[in-house]
ROTORDREN-234961 format. One record per atom (N, C-alpha, C): z negated, y negated, x negated; residue in one letter. Coordinates in steps of 0.001 Angstrom, whole numbers, plus 500000, padded with zeros to 6 digits. Example, Ala and Ser with C-alpha at 12.3 -4.5 7.8 and 13.67 -1.06 7.14 Angstrom:
2
492200505690486810A492200504500487700A492200503300486800A492920502250487150S492860501060486330S492130499970487100S
END
This chain:
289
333657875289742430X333360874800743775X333309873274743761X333936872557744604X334197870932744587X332833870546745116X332615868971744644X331151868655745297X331294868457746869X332355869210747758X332478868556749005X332035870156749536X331937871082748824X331543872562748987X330934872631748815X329650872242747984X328069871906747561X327551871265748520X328261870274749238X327386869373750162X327026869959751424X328227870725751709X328036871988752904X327257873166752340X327097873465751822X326078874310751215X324529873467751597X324720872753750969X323441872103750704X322221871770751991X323634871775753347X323508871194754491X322115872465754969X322833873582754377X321743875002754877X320191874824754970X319858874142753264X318131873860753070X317618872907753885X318728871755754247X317931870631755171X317457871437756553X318285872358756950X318609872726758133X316912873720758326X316667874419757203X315499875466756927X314799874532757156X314700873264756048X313554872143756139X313006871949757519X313950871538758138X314010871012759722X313168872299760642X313913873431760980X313095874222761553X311896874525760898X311522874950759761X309824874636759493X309012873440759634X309579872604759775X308811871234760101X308259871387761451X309505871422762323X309307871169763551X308211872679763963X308190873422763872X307110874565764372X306101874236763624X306016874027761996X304604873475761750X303952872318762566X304828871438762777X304039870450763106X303567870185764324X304425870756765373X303970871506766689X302468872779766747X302479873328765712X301545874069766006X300047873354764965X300248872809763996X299255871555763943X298425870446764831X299732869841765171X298743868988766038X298413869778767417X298956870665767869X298307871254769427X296573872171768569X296734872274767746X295196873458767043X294703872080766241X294869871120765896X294343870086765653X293435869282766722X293963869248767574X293743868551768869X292430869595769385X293117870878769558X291809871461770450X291069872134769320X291286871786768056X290116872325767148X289233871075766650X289841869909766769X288793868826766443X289111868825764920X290102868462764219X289937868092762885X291169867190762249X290454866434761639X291522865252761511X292458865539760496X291783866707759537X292625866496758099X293966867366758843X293767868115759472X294901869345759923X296231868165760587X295316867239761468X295921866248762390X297170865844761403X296147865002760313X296872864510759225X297952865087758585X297949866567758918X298773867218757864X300007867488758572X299648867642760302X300696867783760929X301623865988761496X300767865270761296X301620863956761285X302374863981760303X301883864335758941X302944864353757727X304170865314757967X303609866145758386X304997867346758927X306588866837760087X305056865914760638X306383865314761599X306994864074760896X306708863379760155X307414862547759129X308416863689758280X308676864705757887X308994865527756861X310151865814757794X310180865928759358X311139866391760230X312145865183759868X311444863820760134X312556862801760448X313268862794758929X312653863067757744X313246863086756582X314387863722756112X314071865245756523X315131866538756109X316249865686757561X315777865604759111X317211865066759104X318183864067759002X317251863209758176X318298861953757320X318716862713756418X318022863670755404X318534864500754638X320095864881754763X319793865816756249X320837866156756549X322089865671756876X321818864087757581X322473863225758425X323499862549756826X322641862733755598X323223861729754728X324641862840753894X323910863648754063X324997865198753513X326480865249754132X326177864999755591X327319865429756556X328066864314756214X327790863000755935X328714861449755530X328697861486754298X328066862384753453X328955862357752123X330241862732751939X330273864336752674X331328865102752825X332637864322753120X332329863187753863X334195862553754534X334542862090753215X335826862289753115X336806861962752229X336885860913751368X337506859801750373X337338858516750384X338540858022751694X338247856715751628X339531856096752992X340048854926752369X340377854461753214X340461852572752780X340025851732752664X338175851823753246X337467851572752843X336006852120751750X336370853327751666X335269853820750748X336366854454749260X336846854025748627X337794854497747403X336692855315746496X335805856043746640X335231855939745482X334211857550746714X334374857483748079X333945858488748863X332829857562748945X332305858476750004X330642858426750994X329439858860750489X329524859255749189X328691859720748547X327612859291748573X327494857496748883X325608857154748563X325121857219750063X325782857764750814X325036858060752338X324452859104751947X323887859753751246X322449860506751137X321584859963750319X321943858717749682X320959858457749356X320208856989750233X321152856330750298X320552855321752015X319739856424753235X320010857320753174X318973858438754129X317873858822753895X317844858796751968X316285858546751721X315621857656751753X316362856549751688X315804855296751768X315181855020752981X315975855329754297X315325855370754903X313929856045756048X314273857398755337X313182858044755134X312103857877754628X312262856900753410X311051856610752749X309893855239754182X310942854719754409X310041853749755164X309620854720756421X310126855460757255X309338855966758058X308315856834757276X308204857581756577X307053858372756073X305887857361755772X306417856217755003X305684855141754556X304358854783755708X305105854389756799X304741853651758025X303489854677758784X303881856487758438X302992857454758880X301861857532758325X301966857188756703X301175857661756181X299652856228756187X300274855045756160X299929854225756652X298885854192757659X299541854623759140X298200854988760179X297992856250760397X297993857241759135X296794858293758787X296104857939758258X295805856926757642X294934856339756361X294002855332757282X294390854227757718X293654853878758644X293062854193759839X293649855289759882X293071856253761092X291412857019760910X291839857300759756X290725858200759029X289432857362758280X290193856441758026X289180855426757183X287763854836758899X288773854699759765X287800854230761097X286927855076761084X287145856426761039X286414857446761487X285199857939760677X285448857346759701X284438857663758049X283098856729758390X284186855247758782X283200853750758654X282257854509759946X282717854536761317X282169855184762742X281368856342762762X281490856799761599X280898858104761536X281490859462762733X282868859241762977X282698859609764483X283566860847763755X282404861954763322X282352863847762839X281918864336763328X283055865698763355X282376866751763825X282841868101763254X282352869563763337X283061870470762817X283883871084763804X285305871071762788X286510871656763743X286386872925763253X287057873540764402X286822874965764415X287849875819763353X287544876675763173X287704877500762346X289010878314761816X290137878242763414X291467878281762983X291975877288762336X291745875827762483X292341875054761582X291933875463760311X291570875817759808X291452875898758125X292671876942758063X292740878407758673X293687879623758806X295072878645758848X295136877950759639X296537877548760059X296765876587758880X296074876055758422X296321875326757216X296982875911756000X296171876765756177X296317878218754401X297591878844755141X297701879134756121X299198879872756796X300282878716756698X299921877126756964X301312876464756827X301610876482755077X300503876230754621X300760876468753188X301750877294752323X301518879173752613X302009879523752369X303989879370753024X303902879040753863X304949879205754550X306119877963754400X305315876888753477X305628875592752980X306380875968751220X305457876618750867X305771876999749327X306887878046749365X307437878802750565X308527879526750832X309565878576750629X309648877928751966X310547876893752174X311126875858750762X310098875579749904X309999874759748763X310708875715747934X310622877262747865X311152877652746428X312932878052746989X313204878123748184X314478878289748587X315526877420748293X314695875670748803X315337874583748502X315509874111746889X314041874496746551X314709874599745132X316110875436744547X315956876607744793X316694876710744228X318333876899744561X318220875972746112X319844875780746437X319887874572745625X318947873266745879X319492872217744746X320016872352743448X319537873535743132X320293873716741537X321335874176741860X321564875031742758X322996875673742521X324201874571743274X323791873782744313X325120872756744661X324647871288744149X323710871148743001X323479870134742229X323191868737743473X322561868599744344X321816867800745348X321138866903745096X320435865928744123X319726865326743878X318861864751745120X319105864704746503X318525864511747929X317724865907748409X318781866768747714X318060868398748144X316668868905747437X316960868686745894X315903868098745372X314911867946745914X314903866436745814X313608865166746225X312902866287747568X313757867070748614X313541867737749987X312578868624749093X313093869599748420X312065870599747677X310686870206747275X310834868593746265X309463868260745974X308488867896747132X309756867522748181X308890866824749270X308119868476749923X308427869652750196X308215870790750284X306835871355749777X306952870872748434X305943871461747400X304713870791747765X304845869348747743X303333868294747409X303288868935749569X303654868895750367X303272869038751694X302827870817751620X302750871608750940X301803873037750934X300972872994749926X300697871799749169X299717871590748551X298558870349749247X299391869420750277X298928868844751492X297773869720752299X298791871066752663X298003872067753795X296411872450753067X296891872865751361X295476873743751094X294527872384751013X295063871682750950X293672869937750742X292986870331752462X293720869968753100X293501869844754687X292610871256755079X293105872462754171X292069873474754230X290758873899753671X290873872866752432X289453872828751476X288405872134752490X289168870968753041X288228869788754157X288015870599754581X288698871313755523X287595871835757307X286914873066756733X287164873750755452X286454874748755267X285019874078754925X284627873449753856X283709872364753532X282908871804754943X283994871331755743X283098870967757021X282024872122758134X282639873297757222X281786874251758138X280420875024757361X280763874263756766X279086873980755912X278242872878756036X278748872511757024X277785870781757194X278024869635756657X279413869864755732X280018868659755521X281064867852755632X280902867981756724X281067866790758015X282495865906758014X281685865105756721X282560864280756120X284221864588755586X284159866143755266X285268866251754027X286228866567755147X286247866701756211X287673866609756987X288445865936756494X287838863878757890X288779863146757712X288933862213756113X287878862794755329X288165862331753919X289266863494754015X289380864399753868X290908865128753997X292149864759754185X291662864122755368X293040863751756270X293266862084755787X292195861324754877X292642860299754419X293175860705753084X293004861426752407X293880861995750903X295196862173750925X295318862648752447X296790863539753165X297315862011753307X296802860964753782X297855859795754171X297923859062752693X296864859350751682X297504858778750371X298284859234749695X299006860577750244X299985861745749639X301223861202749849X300833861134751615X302091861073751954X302966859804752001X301586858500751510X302210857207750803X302880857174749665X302469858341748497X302846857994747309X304392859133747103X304508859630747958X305941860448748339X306904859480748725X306413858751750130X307455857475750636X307681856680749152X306719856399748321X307093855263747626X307490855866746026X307281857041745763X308479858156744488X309727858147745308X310041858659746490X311326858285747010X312473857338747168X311424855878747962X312006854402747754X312625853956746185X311360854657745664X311764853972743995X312876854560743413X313434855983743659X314043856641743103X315568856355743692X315092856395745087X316677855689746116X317108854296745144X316438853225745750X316380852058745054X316983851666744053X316458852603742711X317089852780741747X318573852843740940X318904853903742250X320445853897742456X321139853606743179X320784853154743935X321320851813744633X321787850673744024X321014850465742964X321021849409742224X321738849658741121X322691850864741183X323326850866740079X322448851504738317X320783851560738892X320311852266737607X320329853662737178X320782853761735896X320751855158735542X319560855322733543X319407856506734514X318413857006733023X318547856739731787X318152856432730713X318297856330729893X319355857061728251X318255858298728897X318075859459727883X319507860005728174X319550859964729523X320865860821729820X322505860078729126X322460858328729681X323523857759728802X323386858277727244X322546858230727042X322532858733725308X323249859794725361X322573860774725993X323621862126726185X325096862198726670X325251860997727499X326990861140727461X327527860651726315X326969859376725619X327652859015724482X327712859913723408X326643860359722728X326643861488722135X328032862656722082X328337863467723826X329276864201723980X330843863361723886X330796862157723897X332048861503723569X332316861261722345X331257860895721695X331075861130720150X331614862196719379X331032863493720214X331920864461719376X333330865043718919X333922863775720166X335283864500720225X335933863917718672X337142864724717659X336986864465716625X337943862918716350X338640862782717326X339771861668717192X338843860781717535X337968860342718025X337424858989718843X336555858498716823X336951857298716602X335969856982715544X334542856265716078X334545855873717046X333645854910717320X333476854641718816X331909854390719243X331678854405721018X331676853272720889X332151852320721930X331924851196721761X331070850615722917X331320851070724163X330388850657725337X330655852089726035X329128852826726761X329210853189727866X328383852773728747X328849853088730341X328217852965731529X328365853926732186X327367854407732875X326812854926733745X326486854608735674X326654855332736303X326030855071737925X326067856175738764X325415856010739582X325242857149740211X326031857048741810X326957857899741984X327290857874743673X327362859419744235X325502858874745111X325037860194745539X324915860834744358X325209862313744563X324791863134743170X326225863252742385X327154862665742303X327793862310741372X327999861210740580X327876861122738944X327927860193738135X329392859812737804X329467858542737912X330669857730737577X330393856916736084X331284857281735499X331229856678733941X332515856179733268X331957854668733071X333170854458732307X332616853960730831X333702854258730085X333699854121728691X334747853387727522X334437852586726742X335221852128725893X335243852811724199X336194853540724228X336301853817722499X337200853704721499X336906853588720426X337626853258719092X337885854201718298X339965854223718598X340657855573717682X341291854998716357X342276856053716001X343054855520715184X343774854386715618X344226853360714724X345175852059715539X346796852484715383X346660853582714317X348350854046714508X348870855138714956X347975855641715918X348736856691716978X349563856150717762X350189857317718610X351155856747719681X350522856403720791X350714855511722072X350530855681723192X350112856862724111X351153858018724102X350879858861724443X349701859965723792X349905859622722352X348598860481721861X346959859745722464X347011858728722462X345834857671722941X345429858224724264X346597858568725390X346180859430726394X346047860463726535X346522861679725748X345909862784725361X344377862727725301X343753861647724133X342480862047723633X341622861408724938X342166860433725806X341558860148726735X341244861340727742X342173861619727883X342200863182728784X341393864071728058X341456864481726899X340454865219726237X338758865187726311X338961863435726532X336999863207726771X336688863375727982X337533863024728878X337484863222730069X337049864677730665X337901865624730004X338085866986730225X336322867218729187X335614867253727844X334536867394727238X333270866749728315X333571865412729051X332679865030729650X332434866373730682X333461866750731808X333383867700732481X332832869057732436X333065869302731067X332507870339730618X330696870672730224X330470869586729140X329323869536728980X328387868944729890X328966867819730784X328102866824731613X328443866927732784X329114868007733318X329636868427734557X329864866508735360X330603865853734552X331356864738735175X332261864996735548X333022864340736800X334060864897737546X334599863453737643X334548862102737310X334614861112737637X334423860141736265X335701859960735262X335029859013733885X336688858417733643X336028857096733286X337476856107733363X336973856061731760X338145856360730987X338298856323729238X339109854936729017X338537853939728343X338973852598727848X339512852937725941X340726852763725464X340945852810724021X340858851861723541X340213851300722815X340686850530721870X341043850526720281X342100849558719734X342155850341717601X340950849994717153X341230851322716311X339804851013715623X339645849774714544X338466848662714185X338654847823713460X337541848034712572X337507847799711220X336396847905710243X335366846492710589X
END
């Protein structure tokens, strides 16, 4: 399956993302509102940040898919990841005035106990969050998504969001008061440190950085091939969830031309195999003692 068949695939989980967002977070803040509790509030502001996310998600999927042109030689591929990027700043910006929202309310003292479906609806978005999370998981593995991904984790830490938001108002109906919008301020330090694992991770490759461990692992699989004597440089980058690699290596100096492109084609073809690369420019050079 080509990565332009993965990306349409992939399009499915944003799409799930999206409709659970939008009904969670609709039915949050309306039982937030007339139940009186901030952490739930909190959890459904994060939900509605999670909407605008999955559809940059989505928005970045559909502009991967176009072709390369005359101006993109290389395809559209990092338009899902500029979609997290900018996802990250709106979540950022939410989580932001949940935090100061809640912090007023602590200093003001201004508590009370919310009623008793918010905690239910909490433990119900929960479960219904950790659904959503194990689906997306496991389409990201199968059309290899690295955006679809990040959607899953974002999935996971937001139904582990809900049971926080449900420990608060349950706690508050014991007289403590307090553990709401301390709730609903935990929920805006969640949903800060998500915007900013995201930014960092976008960012990253944006910038052209790639992992470490993993270049080791391509050099390594170029290594093995038996004609190459010597790696001499690789590089690594990421466009979108495909890696582009180019490489310089050292063969025999008295083969032919054409054998030199054989073994190029050969690493090319080993990269594909073991490192599911679809994209590696092979540099020869003779080998010198």
């Amino acid at each position: 399956m080509s990565e332009y068949e993965n990306l349409k695939r992939g399009e499915r989980g944003a799409w799930v993302s999206i409709v659970a967002y939008l009904v969670l977070a609709s039915a949050k803040l309306l039982i937030a509102y007339t139940g009186q509790s901030e952490a739930l509030r909190a959890d459904g502001l994060n939900n509605t940040t999670d909407v605008v996310a999955s559809i940059a998600v989505l928005v970045g999927l559909k502009i991967s898919r176009k072709p390369p042109d005359e101006d993109h030689h290389y395809g559209h591929f990092r338009a899902e990841t500029i979609a997290s990027l900018i996802a990250a700043f709106i979540m950022m910006t939410v989580g932001i005035e949940v935090i100061i929202g809640t912090v007023q309310d602590l200093i003001n003292q201004e508590t009370s106990q919310p009623s008793l479906l918010t905690a239910w609806t909490a433990l119900g978005a929960a479960g219904i969050m950790f659904g959503v999370y194990r689906y997306n998981l496991n389409l990201s593995q199968k059309v290899n998504s690295p955006s679809l991904y990040a959607a899953a984790q974002d999935n996971r830490s937001d139904a582990l969001v809900s049971i926080g938001a449900c420990v608060g108002i349950f706690g508050a109906q014991f007289g403590l008061f307090w553990l709401d919008p301390l709730a609903g301020f935990i929920v805006g330090l969640i949903i800060c440190k998500t915007a900013w694992d995201i930014f960092k991770e976008a960012t990253h490759s944006l910038t052209d950085g790639y992992e470490e461990g993993q270049l080791e692992h391509i050099r390594s699989t170029i290594s093995n091939h038996p004609e190459v004597w010597a790696v001499k440089d690789v590089k690594a980058r990421l466009q979108g969830s495909q890696t582009l690699v180019e490489a310089t290596i050292h063969v025999d100096p008295h083969i032919t031309i054409q054998q030199g492109h054989d073994i190029t084609d050969e690493v090319e073809a080993l990269l594909k195999k073991e490192n599911d690369i679809r994209y590696a420019h092979i540099h020869i050079e003779p080998y010198e003692e």
